[in-house]
ZAPA-739855 format. One record per residue (C-alpha): residue number from 1; x, y, z; residue in three letters. Coordinates in nm, 4 decimals. Example, Ala and Ser with C-alpha at 12.3 -4.5 7.8 and 13.67 -1.06 7.14 Angstrom:
2
resi | c1 | c2 | c3 | resn
1 | 1.2300 | -0.4500 | 0.7800 | Ala
2 | 1.3670 | -0.1060 | 0.7140 | Ser
END
This chain:
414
resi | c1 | c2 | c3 | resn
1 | 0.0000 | 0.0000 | 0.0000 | Unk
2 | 0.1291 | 0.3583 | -0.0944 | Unk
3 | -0.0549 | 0.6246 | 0.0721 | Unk
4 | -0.0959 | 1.0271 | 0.0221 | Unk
5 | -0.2242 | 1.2428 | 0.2540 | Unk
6 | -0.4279 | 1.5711 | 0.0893 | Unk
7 | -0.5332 | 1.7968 | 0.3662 | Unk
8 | -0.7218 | 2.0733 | 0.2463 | Unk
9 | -0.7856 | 2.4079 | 0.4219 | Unk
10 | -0.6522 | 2.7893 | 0.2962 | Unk
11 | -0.6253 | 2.8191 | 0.6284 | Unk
12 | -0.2780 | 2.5632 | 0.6388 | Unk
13 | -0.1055 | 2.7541 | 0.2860 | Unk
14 | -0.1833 | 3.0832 | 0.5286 | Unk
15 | 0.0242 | 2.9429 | 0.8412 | Unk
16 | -0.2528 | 3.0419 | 1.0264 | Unk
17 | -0.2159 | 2.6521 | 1.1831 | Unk
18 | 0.0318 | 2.4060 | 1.1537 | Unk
19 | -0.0519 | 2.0827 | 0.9461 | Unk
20 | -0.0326 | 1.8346 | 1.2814 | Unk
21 | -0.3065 | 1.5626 | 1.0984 | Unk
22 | -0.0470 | 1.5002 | 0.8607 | Unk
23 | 0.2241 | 1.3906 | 1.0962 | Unk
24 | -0.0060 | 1.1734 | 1.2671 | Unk
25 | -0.1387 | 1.0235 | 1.0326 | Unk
26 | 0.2016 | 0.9022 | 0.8547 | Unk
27 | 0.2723 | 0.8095 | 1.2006 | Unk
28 | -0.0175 | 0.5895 | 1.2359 | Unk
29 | 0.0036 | 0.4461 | 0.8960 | Unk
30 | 0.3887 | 0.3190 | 0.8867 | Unk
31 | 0.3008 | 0.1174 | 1.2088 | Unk
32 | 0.0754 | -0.0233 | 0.9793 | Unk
33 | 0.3156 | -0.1145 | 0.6956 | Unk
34 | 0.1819 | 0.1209 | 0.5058 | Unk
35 | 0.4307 | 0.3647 | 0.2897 | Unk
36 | 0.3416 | 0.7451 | 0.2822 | Unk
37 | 0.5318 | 0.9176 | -0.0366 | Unk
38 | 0.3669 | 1.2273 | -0.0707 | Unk
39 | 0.1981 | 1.4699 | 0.2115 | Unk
40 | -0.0274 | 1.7527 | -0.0601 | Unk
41 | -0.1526 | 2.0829 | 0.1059 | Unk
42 | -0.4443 | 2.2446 | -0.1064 | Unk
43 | -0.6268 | 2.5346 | -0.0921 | Unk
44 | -1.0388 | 2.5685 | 0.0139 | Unk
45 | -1.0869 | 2.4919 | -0.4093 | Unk
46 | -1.2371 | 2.2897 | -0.5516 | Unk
47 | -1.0619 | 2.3251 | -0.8827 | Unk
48 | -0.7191 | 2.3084 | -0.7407 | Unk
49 | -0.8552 | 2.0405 | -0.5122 | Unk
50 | -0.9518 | 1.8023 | -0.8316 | Unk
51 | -0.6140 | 1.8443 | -0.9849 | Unk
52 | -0.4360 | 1.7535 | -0.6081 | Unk
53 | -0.6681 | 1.4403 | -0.6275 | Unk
54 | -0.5990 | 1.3571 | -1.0243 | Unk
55 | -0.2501 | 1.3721 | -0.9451 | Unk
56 | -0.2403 | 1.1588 | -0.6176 | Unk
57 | -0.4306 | 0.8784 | -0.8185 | Unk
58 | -0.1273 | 0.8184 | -1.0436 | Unk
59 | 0.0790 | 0.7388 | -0.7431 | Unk
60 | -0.0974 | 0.6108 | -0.4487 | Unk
61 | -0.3607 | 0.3567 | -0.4157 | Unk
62 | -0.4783 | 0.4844 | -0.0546 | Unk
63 | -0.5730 | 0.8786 | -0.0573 | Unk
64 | -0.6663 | 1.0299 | 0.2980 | Unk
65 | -0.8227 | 1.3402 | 0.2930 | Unk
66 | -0.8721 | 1.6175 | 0.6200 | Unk
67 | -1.1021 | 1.8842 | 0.6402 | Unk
68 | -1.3200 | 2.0388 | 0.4080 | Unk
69 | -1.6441 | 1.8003 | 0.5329 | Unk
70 | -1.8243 | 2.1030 | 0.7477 | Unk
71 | -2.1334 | 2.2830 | 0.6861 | Unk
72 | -1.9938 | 2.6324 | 0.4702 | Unk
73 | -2.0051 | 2.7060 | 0.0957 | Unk
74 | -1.5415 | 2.6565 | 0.1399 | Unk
75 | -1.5721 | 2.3146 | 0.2578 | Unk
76 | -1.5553 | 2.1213 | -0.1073 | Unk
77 | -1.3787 | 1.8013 | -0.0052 | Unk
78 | -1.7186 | 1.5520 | -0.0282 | Unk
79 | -1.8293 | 1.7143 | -0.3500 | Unk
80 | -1.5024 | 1.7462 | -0.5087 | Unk
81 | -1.4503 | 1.3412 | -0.4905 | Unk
82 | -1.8273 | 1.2927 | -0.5693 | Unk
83 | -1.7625 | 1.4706 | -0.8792 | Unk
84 | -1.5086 | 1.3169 | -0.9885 | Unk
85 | -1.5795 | 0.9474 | -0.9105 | Unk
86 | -1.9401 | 0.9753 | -1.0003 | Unk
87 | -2.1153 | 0.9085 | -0.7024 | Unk
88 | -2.4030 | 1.0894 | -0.5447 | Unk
89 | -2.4005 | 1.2251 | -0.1907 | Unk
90 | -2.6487 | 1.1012 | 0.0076 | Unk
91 | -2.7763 | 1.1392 | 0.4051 | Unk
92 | -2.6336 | 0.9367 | 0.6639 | Unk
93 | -2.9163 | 0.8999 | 0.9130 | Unk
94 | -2.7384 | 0.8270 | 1.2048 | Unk
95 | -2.5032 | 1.1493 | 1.1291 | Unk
96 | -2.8059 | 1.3653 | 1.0777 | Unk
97 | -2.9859 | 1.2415 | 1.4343 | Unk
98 | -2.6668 | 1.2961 | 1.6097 | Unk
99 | -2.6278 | 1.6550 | 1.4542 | Unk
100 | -2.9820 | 1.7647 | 1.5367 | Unk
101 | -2.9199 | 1.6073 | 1.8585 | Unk
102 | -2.5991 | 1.8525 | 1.9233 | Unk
103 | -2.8045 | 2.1688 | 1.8760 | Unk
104 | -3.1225 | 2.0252 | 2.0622 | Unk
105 | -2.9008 | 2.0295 | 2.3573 | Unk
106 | -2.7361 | 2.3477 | 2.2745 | Unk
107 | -3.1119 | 2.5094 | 2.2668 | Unk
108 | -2.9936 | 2.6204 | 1.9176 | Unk
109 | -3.1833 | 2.6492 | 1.6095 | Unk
110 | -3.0459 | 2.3874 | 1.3149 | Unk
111 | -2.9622 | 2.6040 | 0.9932 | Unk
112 | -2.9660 | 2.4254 | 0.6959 | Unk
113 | -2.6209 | 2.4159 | 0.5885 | Unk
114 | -2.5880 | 2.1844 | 0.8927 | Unk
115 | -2.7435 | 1.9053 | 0.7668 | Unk
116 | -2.5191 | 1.9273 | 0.4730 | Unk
117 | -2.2582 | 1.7887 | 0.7071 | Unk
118 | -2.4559 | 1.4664 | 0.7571 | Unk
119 | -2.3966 | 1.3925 | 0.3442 | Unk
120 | -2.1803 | 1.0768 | 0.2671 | Unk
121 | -2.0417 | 0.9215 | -0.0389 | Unk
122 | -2.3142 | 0.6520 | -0.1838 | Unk
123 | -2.1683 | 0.3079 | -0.0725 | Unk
124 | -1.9183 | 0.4202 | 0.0953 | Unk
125 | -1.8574 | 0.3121 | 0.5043 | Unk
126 | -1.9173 | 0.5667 | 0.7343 | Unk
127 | -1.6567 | 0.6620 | 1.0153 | Unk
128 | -1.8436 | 0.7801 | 1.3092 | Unk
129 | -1.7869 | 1.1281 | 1.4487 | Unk
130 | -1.7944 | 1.1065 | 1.8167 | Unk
131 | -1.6547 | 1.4070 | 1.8797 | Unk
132 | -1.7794 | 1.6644 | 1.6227 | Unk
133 | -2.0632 | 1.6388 | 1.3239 | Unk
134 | -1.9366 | 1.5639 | 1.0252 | Unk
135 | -1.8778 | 1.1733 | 0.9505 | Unk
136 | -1.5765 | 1.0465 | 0.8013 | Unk
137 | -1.6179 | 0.7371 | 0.5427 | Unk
138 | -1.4263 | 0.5217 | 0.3423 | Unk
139 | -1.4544 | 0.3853 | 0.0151 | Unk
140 | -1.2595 | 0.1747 | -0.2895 | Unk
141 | -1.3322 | 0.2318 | -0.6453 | Unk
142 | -1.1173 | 0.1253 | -0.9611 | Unk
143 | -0.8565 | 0.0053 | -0.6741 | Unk
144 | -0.7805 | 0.3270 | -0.5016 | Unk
145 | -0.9318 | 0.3387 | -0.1428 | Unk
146 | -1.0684 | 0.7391 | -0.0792 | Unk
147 | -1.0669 | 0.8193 | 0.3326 | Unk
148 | -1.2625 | 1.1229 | 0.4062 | Unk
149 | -1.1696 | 1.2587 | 0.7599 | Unk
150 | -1.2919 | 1.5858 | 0.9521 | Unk
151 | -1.0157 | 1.8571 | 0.9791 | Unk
152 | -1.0107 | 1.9561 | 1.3210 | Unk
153 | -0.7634 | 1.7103 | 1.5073 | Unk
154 | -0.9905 | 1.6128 | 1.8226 | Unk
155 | -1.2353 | 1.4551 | 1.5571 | Unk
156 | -0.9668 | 1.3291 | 1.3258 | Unk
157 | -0.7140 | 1.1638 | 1.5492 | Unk
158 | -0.9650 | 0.9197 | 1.7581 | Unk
159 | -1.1791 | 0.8493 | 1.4655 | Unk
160 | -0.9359 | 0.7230 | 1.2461 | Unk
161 | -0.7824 | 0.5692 | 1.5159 | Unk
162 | -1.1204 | 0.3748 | 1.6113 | Unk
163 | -1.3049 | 0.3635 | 1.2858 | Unk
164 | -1.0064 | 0.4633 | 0.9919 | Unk
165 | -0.7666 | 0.1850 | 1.1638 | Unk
166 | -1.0079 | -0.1421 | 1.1388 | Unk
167 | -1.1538 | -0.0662 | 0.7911 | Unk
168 | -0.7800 | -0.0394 | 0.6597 | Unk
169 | -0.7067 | -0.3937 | 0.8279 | Unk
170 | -0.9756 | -0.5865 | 0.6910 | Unk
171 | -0.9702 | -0.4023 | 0.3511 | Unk
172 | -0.6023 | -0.4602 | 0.3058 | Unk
173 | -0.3693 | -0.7847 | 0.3825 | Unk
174 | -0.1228 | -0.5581 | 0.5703 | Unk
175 | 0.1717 | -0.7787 | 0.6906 | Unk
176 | 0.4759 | -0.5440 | 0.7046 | Unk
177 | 0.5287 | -0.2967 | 0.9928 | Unk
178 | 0.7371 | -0.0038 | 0.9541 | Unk
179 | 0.9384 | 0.0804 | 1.2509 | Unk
180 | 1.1131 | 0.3710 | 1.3395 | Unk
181 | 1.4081 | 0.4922 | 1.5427 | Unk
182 | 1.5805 | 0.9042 | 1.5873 | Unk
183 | 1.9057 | 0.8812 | 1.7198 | Unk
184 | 1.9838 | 1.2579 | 1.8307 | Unk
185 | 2.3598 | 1.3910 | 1.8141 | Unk
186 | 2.5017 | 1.7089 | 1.9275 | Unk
187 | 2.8444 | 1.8886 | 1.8730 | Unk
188 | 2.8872 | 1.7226 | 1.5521 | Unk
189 | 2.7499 | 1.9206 | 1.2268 | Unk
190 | 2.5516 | 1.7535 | 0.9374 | Unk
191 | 2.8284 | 1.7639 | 0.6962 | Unk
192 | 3.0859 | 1.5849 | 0.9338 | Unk
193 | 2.8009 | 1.3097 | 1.0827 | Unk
194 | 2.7220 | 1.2305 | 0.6838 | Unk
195 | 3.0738 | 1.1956 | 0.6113 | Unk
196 | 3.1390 | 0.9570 | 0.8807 | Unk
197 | 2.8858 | 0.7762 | 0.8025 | Unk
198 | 2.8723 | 0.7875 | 0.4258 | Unk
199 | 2.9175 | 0.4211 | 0.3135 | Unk
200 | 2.6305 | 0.3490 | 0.5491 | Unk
201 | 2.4170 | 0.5685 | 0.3819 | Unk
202 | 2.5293 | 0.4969 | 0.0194 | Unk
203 | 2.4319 | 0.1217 | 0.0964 | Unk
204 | 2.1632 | 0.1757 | 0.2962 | Unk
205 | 1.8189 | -0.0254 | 0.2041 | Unk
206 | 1.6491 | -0.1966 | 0.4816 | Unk
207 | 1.7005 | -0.0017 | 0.7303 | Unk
208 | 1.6949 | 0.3285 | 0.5724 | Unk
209 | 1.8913 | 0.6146 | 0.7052 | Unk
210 | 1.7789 | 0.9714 | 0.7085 | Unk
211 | 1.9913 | 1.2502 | 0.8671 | Unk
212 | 1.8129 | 1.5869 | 0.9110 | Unk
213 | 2.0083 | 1.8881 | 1.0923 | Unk
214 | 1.8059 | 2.1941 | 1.3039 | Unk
215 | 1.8847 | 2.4349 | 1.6050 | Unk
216 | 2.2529 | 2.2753 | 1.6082 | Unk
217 | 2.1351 | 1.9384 | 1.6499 | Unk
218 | 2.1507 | 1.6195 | 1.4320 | Unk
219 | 1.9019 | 1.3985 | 1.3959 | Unk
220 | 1.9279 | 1.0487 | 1.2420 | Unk
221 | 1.6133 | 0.8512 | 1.1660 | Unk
222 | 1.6290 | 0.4836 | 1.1125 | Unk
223 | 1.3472 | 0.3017 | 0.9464 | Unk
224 | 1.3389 | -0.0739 | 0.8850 | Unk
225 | 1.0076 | -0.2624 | 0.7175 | Unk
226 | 0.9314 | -0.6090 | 0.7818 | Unk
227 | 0.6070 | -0.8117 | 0.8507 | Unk
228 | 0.7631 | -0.9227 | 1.2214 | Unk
229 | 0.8186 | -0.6659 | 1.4537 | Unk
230 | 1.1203 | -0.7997 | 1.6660 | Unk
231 | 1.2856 | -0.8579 | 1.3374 | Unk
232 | 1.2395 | -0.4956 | 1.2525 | Unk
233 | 1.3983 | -0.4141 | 1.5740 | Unk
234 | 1.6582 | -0.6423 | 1.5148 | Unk
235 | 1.7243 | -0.4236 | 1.1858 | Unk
236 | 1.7163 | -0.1288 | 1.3847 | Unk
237 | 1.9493 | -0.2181 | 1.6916 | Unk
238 | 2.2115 | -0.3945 | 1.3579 | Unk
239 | 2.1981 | -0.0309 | 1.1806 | Unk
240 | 2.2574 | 0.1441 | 1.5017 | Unk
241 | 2.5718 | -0.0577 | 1.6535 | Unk
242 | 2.7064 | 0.0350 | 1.3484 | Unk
243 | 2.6478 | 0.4367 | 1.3731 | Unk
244 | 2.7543 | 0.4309 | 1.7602 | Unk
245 | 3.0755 | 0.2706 | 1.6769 | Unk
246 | 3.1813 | 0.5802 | 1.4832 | Unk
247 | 2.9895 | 0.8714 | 1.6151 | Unk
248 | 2.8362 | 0.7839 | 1.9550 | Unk
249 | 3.0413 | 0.9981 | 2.1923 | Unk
250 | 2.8031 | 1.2530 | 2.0179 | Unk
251 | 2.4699 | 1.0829 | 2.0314 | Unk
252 | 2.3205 | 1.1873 | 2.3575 | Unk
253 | 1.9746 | 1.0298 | 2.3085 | Unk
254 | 1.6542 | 0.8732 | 2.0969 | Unk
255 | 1.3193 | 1.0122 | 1.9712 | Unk
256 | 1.1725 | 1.2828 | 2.1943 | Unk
257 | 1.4662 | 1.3272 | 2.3980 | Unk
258 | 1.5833 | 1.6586 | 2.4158 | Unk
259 | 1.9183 | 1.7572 | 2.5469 | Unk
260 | 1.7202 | 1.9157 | 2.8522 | Unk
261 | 1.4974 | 1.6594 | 2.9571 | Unk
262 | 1.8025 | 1.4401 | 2.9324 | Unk
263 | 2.0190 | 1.6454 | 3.1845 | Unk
264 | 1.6929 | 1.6605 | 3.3900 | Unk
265 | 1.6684 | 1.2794 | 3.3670 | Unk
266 | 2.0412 | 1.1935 | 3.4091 | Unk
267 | 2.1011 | 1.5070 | 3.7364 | Unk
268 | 1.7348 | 1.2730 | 3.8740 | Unk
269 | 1.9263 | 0.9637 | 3.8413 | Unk
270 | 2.2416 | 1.1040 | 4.0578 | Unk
271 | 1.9390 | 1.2717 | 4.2953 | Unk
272 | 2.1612 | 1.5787 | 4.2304 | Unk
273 | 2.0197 | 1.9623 | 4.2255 | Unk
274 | 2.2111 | 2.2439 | 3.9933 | Unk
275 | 2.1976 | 2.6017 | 3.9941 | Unk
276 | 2.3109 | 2.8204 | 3.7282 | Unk
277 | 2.4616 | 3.1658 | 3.6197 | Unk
278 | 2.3890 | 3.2946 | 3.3271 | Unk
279 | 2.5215 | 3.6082 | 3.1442 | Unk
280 | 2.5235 | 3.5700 | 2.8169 | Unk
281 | 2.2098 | 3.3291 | 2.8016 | Unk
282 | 2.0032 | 3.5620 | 3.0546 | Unk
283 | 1.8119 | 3.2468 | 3.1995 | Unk
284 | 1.7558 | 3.0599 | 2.8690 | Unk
285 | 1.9395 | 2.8015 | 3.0276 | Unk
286 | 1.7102 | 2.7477 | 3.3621 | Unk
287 | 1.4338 | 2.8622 | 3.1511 | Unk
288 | 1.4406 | 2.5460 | 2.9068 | Unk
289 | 1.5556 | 2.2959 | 3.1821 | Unk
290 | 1.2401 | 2.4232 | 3.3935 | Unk
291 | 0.9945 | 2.3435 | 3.1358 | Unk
292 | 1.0917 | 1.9606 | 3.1770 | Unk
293 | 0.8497 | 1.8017 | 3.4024 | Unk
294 | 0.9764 | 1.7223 | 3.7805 | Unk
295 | 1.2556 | 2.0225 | 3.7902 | Unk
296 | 1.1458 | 2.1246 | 4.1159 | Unk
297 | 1.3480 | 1.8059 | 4.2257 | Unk
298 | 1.6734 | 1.9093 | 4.0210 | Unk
299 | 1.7044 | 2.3020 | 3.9889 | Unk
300 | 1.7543 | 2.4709 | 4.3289 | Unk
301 | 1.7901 | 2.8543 | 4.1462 | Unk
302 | 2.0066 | 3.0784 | 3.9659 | Unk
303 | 2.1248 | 3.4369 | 3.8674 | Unk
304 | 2.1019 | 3.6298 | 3.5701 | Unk
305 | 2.3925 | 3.8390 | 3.6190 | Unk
306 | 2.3833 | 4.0177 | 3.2674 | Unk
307 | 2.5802 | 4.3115 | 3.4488 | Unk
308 | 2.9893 | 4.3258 | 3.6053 | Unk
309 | 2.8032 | 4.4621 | 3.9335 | Unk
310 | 2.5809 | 4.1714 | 3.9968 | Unk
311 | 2.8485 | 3.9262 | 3.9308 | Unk
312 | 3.0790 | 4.1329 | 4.1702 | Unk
313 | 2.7932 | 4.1889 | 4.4331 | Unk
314 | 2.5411 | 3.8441 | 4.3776 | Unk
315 | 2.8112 | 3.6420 | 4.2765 | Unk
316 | 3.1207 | 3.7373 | 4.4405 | Unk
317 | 3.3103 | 3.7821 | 4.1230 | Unk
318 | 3.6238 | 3.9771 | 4.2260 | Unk
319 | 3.6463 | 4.3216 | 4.0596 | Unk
320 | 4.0306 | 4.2431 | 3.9926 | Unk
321 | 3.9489 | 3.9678 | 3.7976 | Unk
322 | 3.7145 | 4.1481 | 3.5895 | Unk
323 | 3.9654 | 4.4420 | 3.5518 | Unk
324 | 4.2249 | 4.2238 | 3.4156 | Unk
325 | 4.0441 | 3.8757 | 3.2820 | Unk
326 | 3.7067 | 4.0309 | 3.2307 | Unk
327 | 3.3696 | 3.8962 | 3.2054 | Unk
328 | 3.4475 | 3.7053 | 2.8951 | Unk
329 | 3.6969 | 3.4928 | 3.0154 | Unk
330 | 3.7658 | 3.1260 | 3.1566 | Unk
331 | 3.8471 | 3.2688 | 3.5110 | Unk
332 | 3.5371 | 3.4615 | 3.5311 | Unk
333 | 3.3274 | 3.1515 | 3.4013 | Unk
334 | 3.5486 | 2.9759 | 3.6743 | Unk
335 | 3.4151 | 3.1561 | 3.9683 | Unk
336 | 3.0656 | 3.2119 | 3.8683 | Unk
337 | 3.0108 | 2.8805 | 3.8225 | Unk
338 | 3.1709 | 2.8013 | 4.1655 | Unk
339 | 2.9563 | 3.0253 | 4.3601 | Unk
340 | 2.6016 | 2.9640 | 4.1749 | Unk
341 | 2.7141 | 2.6440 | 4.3068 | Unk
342 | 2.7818 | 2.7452 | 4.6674 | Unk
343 | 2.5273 | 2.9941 | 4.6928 | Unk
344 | 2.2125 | 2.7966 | 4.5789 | Unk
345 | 2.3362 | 2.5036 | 4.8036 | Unk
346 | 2.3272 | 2.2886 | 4.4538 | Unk
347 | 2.5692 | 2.0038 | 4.3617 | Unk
348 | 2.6302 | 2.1199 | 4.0526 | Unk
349 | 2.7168 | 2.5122 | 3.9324 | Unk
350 | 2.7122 | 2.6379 | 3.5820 | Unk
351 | 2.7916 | 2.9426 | 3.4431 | Unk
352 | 2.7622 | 3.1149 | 3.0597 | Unk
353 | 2.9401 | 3.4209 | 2.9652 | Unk
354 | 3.0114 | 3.5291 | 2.6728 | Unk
355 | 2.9639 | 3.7088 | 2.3373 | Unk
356 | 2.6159 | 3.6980 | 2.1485 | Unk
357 | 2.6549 | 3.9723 | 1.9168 | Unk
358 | 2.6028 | 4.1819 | 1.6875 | Unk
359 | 2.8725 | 4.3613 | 1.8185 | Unk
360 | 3.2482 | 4.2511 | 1.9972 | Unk
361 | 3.2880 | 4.2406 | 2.3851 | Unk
362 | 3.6073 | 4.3093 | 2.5183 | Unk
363 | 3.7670 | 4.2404 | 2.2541 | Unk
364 | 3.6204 | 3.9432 | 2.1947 | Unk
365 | 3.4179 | 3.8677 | 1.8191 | Unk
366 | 3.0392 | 3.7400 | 1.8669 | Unk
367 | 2.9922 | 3.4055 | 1.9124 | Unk
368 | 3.2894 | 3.3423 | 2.2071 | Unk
369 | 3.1801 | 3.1629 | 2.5107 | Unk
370 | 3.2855 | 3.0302 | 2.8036 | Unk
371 | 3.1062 | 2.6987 | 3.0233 | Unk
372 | 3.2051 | 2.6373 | 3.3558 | Unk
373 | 3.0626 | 2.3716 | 3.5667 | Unk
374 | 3.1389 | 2.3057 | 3.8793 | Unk
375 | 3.0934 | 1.9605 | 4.0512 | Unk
376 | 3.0390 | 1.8927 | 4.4417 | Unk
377 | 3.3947 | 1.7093 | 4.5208 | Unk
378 | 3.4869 | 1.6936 | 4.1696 | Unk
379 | 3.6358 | 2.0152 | 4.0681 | Unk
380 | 3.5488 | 2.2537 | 3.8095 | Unk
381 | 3.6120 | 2.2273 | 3.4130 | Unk
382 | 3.5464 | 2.5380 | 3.1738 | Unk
383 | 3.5121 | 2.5279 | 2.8362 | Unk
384 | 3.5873 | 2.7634 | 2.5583 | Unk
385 | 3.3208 | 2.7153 | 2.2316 | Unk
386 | 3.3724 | 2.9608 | 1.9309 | Unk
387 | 2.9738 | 2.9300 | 1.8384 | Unk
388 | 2.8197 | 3.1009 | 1.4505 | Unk
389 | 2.4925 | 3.2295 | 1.4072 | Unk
390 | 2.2301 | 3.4389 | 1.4932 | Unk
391 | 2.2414 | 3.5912 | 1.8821 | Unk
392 | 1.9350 | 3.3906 | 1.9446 | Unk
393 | 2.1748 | 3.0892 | 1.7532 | Unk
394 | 2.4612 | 3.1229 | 1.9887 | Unk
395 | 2.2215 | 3.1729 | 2.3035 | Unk
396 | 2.0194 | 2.8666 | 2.2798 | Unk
397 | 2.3341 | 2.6749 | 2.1490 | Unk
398 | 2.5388 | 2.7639 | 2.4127 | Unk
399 | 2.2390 | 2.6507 | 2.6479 | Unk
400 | 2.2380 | 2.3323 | 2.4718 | Unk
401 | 2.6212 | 2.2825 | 2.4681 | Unk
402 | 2.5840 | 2.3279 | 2.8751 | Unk
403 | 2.3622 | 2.0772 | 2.8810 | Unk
404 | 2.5626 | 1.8818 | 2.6451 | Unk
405 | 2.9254 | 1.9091 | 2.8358 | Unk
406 | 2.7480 | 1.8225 | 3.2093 | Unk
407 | 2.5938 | 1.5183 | 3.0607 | Unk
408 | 2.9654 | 1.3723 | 2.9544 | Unk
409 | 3.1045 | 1.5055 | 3.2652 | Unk
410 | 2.8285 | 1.2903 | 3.4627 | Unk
411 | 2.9325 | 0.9889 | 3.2075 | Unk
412 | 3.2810 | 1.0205 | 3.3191 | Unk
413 | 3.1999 | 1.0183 | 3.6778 | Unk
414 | 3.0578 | 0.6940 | 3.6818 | Unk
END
């Protein structure tokens, strides 16, 4: 089976909302072994909508539409595919007494238009809508299966999940799963990972390997297809032995993982608190470790200390030091990082200063910054990053390379 999902809606070529049905949907469908090629947005048309459709059906044999089944003159999704496989719309019964039930409760008057959201495709099966009005349905003709779903995603999601999912397994002998793995890296770019890995790409088949780079990260996703799950696994854990072995001192985790929740997990592990200083970042740092559920058990506080006279006043920076060394420097990362630490009562300090531009600091070009973390009873490391970019670029990456530098100073302190 070779899918497409159309969803149609001006309202997703506006950005006005962000096309979520689509991602769920080719989630749902490759744990069914079934193979999504093409994602098509499309306009509230119905022109532009018949050509989207005319083209899908010389490349997929399973079409899934969303949206464009409510009650207004823009919502041309039914009659579109009516049209063009010649089949009348007709009343769903059940649809229509559950509609003028809805605005019998609501103490509402029933417009017309309403009831044209009770219309379904002649033979087709209807998908229940237990959490809106308008049915979905499903139907096969000239062997290309046509699923109609409703475009707002608390109908969508749990119909096709309890209506969409059963009429694809007993319409289709589906025996292959598709399985999927991300393996996340950090401190490595794109170019580099692809290079190290490039004979495992070139020759890459079942599992397939996909490397897509964002916000400094790398992300690689590994798919494998076959009709027994373990053995896709198996696939999966073959292809990925053979990435760690070159690149896994820069994989830090899978999936969802971010390089947060993963400090937040791995400081939870230890049952050890942090506190942090943060200059250049200005609480980006706490700020995206925070939004991780349970940080009140791993973040004890922290400082901005954007200015020399709250890091010589709050944090006991010595004015000296910032005379000679200056803010930007590894001594001054040194001791604000030591007395977060101390201060807050936290087993782990860590401080950011440096340069986020547009314009030099002391000397210094944008994009130079200094990491110190200190460790109860283990010392203190700082490192030096020359980051490029944006200044929102080198602020959240030099959050993430905090995060990214504690969680191998935690793996070499097992």
């Amino acid at each position: 089976m070779n899918a497409e999902i159309i969803a149609v809606g001006s309202e997703l070529l506006l950005g006005q909302i962000v096309n979520t049905n689509a991602q769920f949907l080719s989630q749902q469908l490759a744990a069914l072994g079934i193979n999504v090629y093409f994602q098509t947005v499309v306009g509230d048309n119905a022109g532009r909508l018949e050509q989207a459709v005319k083209t899908a059906q010389t490349r997929a044999n399973l079409i899934i539409f969303t949206g464009g089944l409510g009650p207004t003159k823009d919502d041309v999704t039914k009659e579109t595919i009516a049209r063009l496989l010649g089949r009348r719309l007709v009343i769903d019964e059940e649809a229509l007494r559950a509609i003028e039930a809805y605005f019998a409760r609501a103490h509402r008057p029933m417009t017309d238009n309403n009831k044209k959201q009770a219309l379904v495709l002649e033979g087709a099966t209807v998908l229940k809508n237990e959490n809106g009005m308008a049915p979905g349905m499903a139907l096969t003709v000239a062997g290309i299966t046509y699923m109609l779903l409703p475009g707002p995603p608390k109908e969508m999601r749990p119909m096709f999940t309890r209506y969409g999912i059963p009429f694809l397994r007993a319409a289709f002998p589906l025996s292959g799963r598709i399985e999927s793995r991300v393996l996340r890296f950090f401190g490595i770019g794109e170019a580099a990972l692809e290079t190290a890995l490039a004979d495992l790409i070139d020759a890459q088949s079942n599992p397939t390997i996909a490397p897509l780079a964002g916000d400094g990260e790398v992300t690689l996703r590994l798919t494998a297809k076959h009709r027994d799950e373990a053995e896709a696994q198996r696939l999966l854990d073959e292809a990925e032995a053979a990435i760690l072995a070159r690149v896994g001192r820069y994989c830090y985790g899978y999936d969802d993982e971010t390089l947060f929740t993963k400090t937040s997990e791995r400081l939870k592990e230890r049952g050890w608190t942090i506190a942090a200083a943060e200059s250049l970042t200005g609480g980006l740092f706490l700020e995206q470790l925070t939004a991780a559920p349970g940080a009140s058990r791993i973040v004890q506080g922290g400082v901005v200390c954007y200015t020399n006279g709250v890091k010589q006043q709050v944090l006991g920076v010595p004015r000296p030091l910032l005379e000679t060394d200056g803010a930007v420097s590894e001594s001054c990362a040194r001791v604000l990082a030591e007395n977060v630490r101390s201060l807050c009562g936290a087993d782990v300090g860590i401080s950011f200063t440096g340069v986020a531009g547009p314009d030099p600091l002391e000397g210094h070009p944008p994009g130079t910054v200094y990491i110190g973390i200190a460790m109860r009873e283990r010392g203190t490391a700082v490192r030096r990053l020359t980051l490029s970019g944006t200044r929102g670029d080198i602020r959240i990456r030099a959050a993430k390379y905090g995060c990214f530098l504690l969680l191998e100073l935690l793996a070499a302190d097992r």
